[in-house]
C-alpha positions as CSV (number, residue, x, y, z in Angstrom):
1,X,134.6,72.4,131.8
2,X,132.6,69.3,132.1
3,X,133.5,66.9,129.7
4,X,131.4,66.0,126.4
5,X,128.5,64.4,125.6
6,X,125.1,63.8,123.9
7,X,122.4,66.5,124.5
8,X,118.9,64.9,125.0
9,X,117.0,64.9,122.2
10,X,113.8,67.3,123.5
11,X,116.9,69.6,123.8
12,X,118.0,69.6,120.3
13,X,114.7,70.0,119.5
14,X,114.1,72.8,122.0
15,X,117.9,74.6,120.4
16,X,116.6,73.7,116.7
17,X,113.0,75.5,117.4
18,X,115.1,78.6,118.3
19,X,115.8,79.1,114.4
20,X,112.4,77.2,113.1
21,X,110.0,79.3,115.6
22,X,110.4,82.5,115.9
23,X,106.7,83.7,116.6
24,X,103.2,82.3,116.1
25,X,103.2,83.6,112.2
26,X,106.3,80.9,112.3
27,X,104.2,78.2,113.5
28,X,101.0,79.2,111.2
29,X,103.5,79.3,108.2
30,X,104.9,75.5,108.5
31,X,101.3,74.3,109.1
32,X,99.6,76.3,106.1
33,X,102.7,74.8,103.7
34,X,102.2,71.1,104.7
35,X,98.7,71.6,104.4
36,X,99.6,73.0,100.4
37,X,102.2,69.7,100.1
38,X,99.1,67.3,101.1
39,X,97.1,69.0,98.1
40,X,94.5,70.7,100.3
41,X,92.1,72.8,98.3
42,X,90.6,73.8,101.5
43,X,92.3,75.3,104.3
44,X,90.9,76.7,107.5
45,X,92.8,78.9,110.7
46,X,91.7,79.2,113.5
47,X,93.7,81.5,115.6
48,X,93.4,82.8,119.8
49,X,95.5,85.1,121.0
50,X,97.2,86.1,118.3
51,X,98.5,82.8,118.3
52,X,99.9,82.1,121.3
53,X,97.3,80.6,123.1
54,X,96.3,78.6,120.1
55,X,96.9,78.5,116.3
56,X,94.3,75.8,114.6
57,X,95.2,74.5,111.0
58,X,92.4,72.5,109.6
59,X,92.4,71.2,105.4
60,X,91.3,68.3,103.2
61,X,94.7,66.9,102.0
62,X,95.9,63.3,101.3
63,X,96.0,62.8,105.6
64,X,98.5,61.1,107.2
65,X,98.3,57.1,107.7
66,X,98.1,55.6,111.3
67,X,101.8,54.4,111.4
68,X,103.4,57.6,110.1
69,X,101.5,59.8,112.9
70,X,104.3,59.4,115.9
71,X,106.9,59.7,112.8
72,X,105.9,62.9,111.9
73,X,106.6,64.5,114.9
74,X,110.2,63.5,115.1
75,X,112.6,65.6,114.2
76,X,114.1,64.9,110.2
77,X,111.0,62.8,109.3
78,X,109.4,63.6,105.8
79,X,107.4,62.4,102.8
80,X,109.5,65.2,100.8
81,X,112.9,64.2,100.3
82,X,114.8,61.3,100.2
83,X,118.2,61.7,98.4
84,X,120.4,64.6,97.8
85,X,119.2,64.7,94.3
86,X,115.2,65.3,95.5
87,X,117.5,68.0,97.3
88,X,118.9,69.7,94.8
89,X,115.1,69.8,92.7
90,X,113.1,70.5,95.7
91,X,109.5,71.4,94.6
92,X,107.6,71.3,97.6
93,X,107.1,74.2,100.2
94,X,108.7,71.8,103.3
95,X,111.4,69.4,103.1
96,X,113.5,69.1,106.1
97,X,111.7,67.3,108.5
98,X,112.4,69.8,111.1
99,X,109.1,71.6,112.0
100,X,106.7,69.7,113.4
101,X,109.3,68.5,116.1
102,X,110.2,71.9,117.3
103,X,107.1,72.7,117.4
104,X,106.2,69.3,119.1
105,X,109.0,70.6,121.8
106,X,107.5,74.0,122.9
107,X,103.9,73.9,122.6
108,X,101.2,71.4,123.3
109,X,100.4,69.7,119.8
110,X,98.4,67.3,118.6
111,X,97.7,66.1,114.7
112,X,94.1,63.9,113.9
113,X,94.1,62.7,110.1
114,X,92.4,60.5,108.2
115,X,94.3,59.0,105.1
116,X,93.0,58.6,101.8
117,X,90.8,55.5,101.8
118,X,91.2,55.0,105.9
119,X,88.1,53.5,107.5
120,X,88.7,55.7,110.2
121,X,90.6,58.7,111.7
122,X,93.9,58.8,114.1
123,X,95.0,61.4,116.8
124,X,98.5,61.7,118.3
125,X,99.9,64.6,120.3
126,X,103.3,65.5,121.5
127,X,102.9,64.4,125.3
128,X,101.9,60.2,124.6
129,X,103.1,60.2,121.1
130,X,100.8,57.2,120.5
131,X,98.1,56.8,117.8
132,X,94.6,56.7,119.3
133,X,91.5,56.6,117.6
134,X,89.5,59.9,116.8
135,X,86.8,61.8,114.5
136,X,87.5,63.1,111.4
137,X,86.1,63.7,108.0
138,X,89.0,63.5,106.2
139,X,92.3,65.7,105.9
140,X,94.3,66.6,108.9
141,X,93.6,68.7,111.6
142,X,96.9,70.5,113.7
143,X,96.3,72.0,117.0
144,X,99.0,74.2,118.7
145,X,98.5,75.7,121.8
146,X,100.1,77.1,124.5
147,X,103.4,78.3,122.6
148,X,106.4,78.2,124.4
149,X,105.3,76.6,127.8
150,X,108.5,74.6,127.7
151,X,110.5,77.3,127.4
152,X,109.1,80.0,129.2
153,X,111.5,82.8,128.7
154,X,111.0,82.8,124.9
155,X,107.4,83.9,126.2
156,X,109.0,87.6,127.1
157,X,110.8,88.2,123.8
158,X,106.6,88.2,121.9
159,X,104.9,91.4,121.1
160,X,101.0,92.2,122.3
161,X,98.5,89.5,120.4
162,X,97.1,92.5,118.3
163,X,101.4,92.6,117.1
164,X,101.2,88.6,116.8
165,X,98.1,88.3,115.1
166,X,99.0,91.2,112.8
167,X,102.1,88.9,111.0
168,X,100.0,85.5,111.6
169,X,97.5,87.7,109.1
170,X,100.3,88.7,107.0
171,X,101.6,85.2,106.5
172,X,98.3,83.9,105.8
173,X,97.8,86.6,103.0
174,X,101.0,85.6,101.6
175,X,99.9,81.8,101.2
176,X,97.0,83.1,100.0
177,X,98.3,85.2,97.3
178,X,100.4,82.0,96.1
179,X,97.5,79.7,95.7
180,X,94.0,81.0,94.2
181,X,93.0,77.9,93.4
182,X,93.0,76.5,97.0
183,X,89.9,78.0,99.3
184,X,90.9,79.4,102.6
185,X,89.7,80.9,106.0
186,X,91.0,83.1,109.1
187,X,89.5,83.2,112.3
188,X,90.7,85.0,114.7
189,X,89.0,84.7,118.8
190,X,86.3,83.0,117.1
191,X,85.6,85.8,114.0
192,X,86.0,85.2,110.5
193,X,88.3,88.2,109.0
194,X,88.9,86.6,106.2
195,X,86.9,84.0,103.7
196,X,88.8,83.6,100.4
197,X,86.8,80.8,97.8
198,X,89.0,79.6,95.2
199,X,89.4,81.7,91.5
200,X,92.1,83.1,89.5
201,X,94.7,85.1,90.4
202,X,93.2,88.8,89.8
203,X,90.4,87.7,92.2
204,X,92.9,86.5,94.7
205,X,94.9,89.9,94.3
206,X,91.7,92.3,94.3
207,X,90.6,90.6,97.7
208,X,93.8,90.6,99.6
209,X,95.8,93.8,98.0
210,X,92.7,96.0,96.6
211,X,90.8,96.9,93.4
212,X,92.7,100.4,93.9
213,X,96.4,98.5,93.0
214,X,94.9,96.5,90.4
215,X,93.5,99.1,88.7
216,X,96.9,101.0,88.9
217,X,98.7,98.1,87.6
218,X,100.7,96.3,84.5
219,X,99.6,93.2,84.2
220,X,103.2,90.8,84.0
221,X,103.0,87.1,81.4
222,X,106.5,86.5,80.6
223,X,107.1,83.0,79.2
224,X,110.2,81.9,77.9
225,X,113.2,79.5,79.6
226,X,111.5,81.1,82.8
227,X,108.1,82.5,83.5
228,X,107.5,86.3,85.4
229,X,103.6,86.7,85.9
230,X,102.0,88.8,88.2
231,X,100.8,92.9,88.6
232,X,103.6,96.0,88.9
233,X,102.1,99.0,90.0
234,X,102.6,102.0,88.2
235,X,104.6,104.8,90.1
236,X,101.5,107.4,90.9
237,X,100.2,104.2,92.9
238,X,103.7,104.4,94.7
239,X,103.4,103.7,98.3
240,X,105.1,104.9,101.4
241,X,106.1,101.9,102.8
242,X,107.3,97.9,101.6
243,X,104.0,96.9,102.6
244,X,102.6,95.7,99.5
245,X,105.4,94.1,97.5
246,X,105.3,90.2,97.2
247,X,107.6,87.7,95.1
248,X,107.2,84.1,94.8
249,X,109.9,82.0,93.4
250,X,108.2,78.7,92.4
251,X,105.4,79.2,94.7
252,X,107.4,80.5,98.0
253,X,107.3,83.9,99.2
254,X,111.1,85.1,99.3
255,X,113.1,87.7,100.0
256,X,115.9,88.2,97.5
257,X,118.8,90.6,97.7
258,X,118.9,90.1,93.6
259,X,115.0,90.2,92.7
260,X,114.8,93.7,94.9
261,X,117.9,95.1,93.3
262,X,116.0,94.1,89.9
263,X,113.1,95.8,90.5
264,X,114.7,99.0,92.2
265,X,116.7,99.6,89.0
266,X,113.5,99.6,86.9
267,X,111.8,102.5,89.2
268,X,115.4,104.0,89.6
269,X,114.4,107.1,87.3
270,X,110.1,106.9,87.6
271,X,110.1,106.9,91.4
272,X,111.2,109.1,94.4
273,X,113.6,107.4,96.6
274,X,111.4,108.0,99.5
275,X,108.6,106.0,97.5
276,X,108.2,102.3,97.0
277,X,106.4,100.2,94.3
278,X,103.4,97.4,95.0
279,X,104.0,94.3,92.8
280,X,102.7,90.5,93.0
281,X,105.1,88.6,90.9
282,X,105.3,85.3,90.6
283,X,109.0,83.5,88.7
284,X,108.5,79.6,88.1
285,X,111.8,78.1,86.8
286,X,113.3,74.5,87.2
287,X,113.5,73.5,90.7
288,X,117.4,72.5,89.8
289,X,117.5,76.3,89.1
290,X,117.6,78.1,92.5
291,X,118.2,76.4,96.3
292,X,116.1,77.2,98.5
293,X,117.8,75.1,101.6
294,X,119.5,78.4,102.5
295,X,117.8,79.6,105.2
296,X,116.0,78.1,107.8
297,X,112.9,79.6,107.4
298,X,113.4,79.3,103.6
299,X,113.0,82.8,102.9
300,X,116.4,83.1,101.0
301,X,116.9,81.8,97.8
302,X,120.0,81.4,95.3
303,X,119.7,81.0,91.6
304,X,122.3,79.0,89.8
305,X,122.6,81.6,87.3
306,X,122.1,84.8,89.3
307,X,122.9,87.2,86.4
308,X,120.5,85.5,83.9
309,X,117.7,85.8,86.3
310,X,118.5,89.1,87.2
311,X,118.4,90.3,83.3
312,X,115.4,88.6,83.0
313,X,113.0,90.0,85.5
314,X,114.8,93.9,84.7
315,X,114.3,93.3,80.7
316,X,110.9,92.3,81.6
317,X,109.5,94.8,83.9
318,X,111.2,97.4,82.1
319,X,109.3,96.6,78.8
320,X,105.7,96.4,80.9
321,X,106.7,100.1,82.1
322,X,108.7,101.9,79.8
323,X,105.5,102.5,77.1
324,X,104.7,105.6,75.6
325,X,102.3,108.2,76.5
326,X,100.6,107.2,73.5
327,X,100.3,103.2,74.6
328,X,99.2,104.7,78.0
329,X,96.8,107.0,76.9
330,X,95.5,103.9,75.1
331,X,95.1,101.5,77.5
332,X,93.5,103.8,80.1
333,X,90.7,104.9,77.6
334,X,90.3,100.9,77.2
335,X,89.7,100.3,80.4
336,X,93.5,99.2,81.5
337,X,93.4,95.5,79.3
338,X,96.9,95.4,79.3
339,X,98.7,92.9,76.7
340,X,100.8,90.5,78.1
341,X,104.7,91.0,77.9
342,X,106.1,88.0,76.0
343,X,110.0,87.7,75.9
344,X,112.0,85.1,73.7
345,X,112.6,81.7,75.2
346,X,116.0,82.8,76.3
347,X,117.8,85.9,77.4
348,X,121.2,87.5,75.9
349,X,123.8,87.5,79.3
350,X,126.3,89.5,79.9
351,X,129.5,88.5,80.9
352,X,130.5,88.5,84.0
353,X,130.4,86.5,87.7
354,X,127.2,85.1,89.1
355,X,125.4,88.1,90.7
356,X,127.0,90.5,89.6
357,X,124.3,92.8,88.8
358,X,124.1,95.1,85.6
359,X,125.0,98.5,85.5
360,X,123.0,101.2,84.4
361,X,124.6,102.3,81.3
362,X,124.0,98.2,79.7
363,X,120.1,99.5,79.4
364,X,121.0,102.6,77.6
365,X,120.7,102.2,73.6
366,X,124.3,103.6,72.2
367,X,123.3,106.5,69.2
368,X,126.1,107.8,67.8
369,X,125.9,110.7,65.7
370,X,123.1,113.5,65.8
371,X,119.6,113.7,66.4
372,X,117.2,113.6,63.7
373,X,114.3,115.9,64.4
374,X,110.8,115.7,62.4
375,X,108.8,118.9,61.9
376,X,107.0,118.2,65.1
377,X,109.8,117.9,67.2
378,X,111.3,121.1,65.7
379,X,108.3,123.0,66.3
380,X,108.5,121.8,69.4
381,X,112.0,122.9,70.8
382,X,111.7,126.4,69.0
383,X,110.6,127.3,72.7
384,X,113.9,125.7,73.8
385,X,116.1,127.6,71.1
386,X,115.7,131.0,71.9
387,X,112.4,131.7,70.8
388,X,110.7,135.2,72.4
389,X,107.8,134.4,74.9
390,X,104.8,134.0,72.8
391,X,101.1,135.6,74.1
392,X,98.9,133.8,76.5
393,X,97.2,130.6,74.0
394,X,94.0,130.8,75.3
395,X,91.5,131.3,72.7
396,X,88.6,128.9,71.7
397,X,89.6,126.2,69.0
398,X,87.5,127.6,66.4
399,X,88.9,130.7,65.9
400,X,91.8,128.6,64.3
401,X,90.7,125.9,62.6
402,X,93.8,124.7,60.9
403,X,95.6,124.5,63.7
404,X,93.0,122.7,65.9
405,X,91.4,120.5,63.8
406,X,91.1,118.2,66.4
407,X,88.4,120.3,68.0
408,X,86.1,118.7,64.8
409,X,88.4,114.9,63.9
410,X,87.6,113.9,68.0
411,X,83.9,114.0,68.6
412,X,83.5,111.6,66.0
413,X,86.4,109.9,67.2
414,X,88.2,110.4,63.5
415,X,91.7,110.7,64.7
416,X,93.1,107.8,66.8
417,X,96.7,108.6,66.2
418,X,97.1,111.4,68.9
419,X,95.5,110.0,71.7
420,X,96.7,113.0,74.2
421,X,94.5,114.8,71.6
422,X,95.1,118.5,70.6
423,X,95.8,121.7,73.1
424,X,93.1,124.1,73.5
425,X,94.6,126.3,76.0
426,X,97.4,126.5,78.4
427,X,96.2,127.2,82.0
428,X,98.1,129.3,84.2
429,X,101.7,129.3,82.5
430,X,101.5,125.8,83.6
431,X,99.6,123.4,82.4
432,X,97.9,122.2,78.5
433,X,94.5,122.1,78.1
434,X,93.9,119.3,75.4
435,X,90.8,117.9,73.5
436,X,90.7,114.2,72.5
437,X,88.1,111.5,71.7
438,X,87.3,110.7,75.4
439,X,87.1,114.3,76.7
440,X,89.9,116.3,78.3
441,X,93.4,115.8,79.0
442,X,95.3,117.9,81.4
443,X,99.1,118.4,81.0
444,X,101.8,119.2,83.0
445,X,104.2,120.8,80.6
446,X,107.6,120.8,82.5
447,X,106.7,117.4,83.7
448,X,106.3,116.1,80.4
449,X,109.0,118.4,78.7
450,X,111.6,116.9,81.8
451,X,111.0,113.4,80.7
452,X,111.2,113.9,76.8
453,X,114.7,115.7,77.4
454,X,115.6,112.9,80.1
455,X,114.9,110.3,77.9
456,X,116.5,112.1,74.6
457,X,119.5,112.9,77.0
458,X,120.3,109.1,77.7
459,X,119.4,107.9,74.0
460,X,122.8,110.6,72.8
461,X,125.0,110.2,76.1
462,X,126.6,107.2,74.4
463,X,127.0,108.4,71.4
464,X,128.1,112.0,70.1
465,X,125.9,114.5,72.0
466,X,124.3,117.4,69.1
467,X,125.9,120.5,70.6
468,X,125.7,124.3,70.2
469,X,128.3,126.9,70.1
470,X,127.2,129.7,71.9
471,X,127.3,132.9,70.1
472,X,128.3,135.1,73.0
473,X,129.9,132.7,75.9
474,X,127.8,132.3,79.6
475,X,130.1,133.6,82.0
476,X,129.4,132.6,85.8
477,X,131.2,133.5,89.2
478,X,132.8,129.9,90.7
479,X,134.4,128.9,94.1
480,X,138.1,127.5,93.4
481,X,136.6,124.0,94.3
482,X,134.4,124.5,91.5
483,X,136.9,126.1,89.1
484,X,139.4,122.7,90.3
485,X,136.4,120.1,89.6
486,X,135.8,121.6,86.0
487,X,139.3,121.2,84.9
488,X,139.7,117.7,86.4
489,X,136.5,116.5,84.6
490,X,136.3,118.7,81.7
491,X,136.5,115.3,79.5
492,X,133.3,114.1,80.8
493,X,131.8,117.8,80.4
494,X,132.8,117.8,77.4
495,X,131.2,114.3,76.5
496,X,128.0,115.9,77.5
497,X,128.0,118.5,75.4
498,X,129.9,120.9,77.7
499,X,133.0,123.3,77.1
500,X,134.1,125.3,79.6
501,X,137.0,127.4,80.3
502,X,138.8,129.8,83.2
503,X,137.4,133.6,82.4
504,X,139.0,135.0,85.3
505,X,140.3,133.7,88.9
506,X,136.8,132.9,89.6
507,X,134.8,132.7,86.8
508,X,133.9,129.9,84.5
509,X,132.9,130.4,80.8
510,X,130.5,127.8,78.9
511,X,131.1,128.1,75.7
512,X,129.0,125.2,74.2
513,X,125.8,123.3,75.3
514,X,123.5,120.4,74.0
515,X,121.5,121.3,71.5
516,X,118.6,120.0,73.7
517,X,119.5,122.3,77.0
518,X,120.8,125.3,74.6
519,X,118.1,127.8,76.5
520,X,118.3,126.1,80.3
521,X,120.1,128.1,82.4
522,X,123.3,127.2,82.1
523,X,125.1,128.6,85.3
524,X,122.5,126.9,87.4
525,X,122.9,123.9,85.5
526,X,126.5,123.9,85.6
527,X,127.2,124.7,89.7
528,X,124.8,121.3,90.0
529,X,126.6,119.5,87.7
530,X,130.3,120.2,89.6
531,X,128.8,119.7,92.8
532,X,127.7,116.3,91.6
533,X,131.0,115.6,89.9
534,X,132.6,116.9,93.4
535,X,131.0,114.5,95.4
536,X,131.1,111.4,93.2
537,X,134.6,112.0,91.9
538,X,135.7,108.2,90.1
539,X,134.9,108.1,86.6
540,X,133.0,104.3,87.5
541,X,131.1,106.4,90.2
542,X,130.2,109.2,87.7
543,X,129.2,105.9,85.1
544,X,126.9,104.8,87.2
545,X,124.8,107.8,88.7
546,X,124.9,109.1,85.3
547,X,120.9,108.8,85.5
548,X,121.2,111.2,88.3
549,X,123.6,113.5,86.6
550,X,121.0,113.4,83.1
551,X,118.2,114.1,85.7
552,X,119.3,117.0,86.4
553,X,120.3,118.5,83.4
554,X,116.4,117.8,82.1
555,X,115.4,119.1,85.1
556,X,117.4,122.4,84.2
557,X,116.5,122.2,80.9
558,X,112.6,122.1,80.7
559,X,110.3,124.5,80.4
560,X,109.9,126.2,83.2
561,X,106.2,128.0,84.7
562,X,105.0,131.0,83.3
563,X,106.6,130.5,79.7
564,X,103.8,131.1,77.5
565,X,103.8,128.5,74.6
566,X,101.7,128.7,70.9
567,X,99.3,126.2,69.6
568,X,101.8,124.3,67.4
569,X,104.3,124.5,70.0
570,X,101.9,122.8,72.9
571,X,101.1,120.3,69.9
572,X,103.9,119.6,69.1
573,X,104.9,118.6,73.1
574,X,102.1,116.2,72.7
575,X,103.6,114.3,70.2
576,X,106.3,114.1,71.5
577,X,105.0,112.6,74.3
578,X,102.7,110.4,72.4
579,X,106.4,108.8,71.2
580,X,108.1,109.0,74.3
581,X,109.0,106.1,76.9
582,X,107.9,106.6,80.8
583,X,106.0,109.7,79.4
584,X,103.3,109.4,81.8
585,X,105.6,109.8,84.6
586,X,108.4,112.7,85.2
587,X,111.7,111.8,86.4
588,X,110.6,112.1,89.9
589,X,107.8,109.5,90.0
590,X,104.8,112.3,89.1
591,X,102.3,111.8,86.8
592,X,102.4,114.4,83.7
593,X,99.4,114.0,82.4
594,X,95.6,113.0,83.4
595,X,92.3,112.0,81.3
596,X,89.0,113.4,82.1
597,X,86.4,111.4,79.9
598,X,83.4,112.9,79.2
599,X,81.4,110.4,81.5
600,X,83.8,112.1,84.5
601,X,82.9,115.8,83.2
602,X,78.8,114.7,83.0
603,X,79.2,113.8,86.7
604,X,80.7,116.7,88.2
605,X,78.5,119.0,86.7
606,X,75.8,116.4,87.2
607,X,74.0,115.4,83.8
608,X,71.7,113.4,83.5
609,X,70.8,113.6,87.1
């Protein structure tokens, strides 16, 4: 071994640009955030090659003065911090010193600035490291060019420029998205792909993510110990891919284990695992609130009090998508002006360790006791009690006018309190036909009749579920491994609703039900629910996929295709949705219901053309 000693310091650099320089987009992302920390409000790229052969970073900041040029290309030289205290309140997007001087070691580079109140501009580059006089406006200009010359072999590890150029872009929309009061411009091979003049943030948003998301979107403004703003998509704009999710923590795109896990558990139940949500959300909290010198290329961030943070972007998110068909139905025929989602200055934490992240069942609002059912609701699961199959509900409004007096309340727009409106017809054994003051709604009825029992299923699992002897028992043929599962978990059958019991060496008898699932079919139901219980067999398990477990029991117990319903009865599912959380949505992320307006009906049939 040879013995020890000092590396050279182009070395360290060269070792420390390993971690600091990944790719071009690494390079275009440490230029684009000093250019933010100078106070630029105009920032122009200029990329060739995808950035390899030469990424050009051009904005009107403060400048850097004469003496300080050579400085700022050594390695751990910066205007940022100064102490570990600035450390531990870091508010600006660069603070280590460290980037400049690996880039400085593998790539030709050179910075011309001009200082506030200079006389004159100053050029230095990497190769004389010596200030000479230059032209310049004002601001600072960085020119990077021929990445990785010094180290050639990095060279093989990049991917074809259109791959380069594609996360340079991506970068530069995520800087972009952060700041929509700062002006900025891409070029790439001398065209101009994008040209983004400052505004407010839904401009910013519209431009970079599209009117399309926006228009599908909650608008986020949480204020309180810590402030959530931003746009969360609603799940029909669910997308196939991560491509359009951003979060900024105090202005810095980040990637956070906690902040995902946040989010996921507010989709858990609106969205198909194979689909993902768009959001732009921005949290600003105390800089002594979260670290951000975790990773070196200050995409990981940790929160002093994880669990508080945690609670706080779930509680908020959840509120923005959790409202009622009714609320929905509202906003859409307002043109989506969404209110703002305003929390209390602080947030109610559970106990527990930093990041330990909430379970499931914390959300769920404990009811013990029975459900109360209004005359609507009653009418409403007569369908799901037994009733006969009714005739096909397709006759015209006015042959009943006391049951449809909506057909005469919505063209004058008398009745605001049922936006869904009133049924006319049901299509198909499938779907509602309904009347309301903007034209026509279209329902999916066991779409909307899954989510009403989903949610109503959740709301009693805590408490004492409203069950139903059957009069004459559901027997069922069961494999041993099912006849074994029921007896080991017949308590937490029987705290949802369900009593079973041995019939025979393999059959199973159900002898009571939920008052909510008393006409699902039970033996379907019930060889789910013991494969479920199978598979997940600890009782914490079982606690926490008891979403999963509810799913499918609403799933079971909805109304299936083909079952004709009355007029009161369709009504009557209306309302219900109209009080209903996540109505608008089944339990699988679909919509269950859409609005034609009568301005939609007048162009397809082209009036006034």
């Amino acid at each position: 071994m040879p013995p020890i000693h000092r590396l050279p310091e182009l070395l360290i650099n060269q070792i420390a640009a390993g971690e600091v320089v990944e790719r071009p987009a690494s390079v275009l992302k440490e230029l684009l955030e000093n250019a933010l920390d100078a106070g630029a409000k105009v920032i122009d790229v200029q990329l060739d090659a995808g950035g390899v052969r030469r990424i050009l970073v051009s904005d009107d900041g403060r400048g850097i003065p004469r003496d300080e040029l050579a400085l700022a290309l050594e390695r751990h030289a910066t205007s940022k911090i100064s102490s570990l205290e600035d450390l531990e309140r870091v508010g600006t997007m660069g603070f280590r010193g460290e980037a400049l001087a690996a880039i400085a070691a593998i790539a030709r580079t050179s910075i011309t600035s001009r200082a506030e109140g200079a006389n004159r501009a100053w050029k230095v580059d990497s190769a004389l490291r010596e200030p000479t006089p230059a032209a310049l406006n004002r601001g600072t200009v960085v020119d990077v060019s021929d990445l990785y010359y010094s180290t050639p072999a990095r060279r093989k590890f990049l991917r074809t420029d259109a791959t380069e150029f594609a996360h340079c872009e991506e970068i530069f929309c995520r800087i972009a998205l952060a700041r929509p009061d700062v002006a900025m411009q891409l070029a790439h091979n001398k065209r101009v792909l994008h040209r983004l003049s400052m505004g407010e943030m839904r401009m910013r948003t519209a431009t970079l993510i599209g009117d399309d998301f926006l228009e599908q979107a909650h608008e986020i403004r949480a204020e309180g110990a810590i402030r959530l703003t931003g746009f969360v998509s609603l799940p029909t704009y669910a997308r196939n891919r991560r491509d359009a999710q951003y979060f900024f923590v105090n202005g810095r795109h980040v990637r956070d284990k906690l902040l995902s896990h946040a989010i996921s558990q507010v989709y858990a139940d609106i969205l198909h695992n194979s689909r993902y949500p768009a959001f732009v959300l921005f949290l600003e909290l105390d800089p002594a609130g979260v670290d951000v010198n975790v990773h070196p290329a200050k995409t990981e961030v940790r929160f002093r009090d994880s669990r508080g943070v945690h609670q706080f972007v779930f509680h908020t998110l959840s509120r923005a998508l959790s409202g009622t068909a009714a609320g929905q139905a509202e906003t859409r025929m307002a043109g989506r002006k969404i209110d703002p989602v305003t929390l209390p200055s602080s947030l109610p934490t559970s106990a527990g360790a930093a990041g330990q992240y909430p379970l499931p069942s914390e959300h769920l609002a404990a009811a013990p006791g029975r459900i109360a059912m209004d005359s609507a609701s009653q009418a409403y699961f007569s369908f799901a009690a037994g009733a006969q199959p009714h005739p096909p509900a397709a006759f015209p409004a006015e042959t009943n006018p006391a049951q449809n007096k909506f057909a005469i309340e919505s063209a004058t727009g008398a009745n605001e309190d049922n936006p869904l409106g009133y049924a006319l017809a049901q299509l198909h054994g499938a779907y509602i036909l309904a009347q309301n003051a903007k034209g026509l709604t279209l329902i999916d009825m066991h779409a909307a009749h899954e989510r009403i029992l989903y949610e109503k299923l959740k709301t009693v699992l805590d408490g004492a579920p409203s069950v139903q002897r059957l009069l004459v028992p559901v027997i069922f043929s069961a494999s041993p491994v099912e006849m074994a599962t029921a007896e080991s978990h017949a308590e937490i059958l029987h705290k949802m609703g369900f009593e079973t019991s041995a019939a025979g060496p393999r059959e199973l008898a159900v002898r009571t039900a939920p008052v909510l699932l008393a006409n699902a079919p039970l033996a379907e139901l019930l060889h789910e629910l013991l494969e479920e219980l199978r598979e997940y067999p600890a009782s914490e398990v079982i606690v926490q996929r008891r979403n999963d477990l509810l799913a499918t029991m609403a799933c079971h117990g909805a109304v299936r295709a083909n079952r004709q319903l009355t007029l009161p009865e369709m009504n009557a599912l209306l309302r219900e949705m109209e009080k209903t959380e996540r109505a608008a949505q089944c339990n699988h992320g679909r919509p269950t219901w859409k609005q034609f307006t009568l301005a939609d009906l007048d162009r397809l049939f082209l009036r006034g053309q």
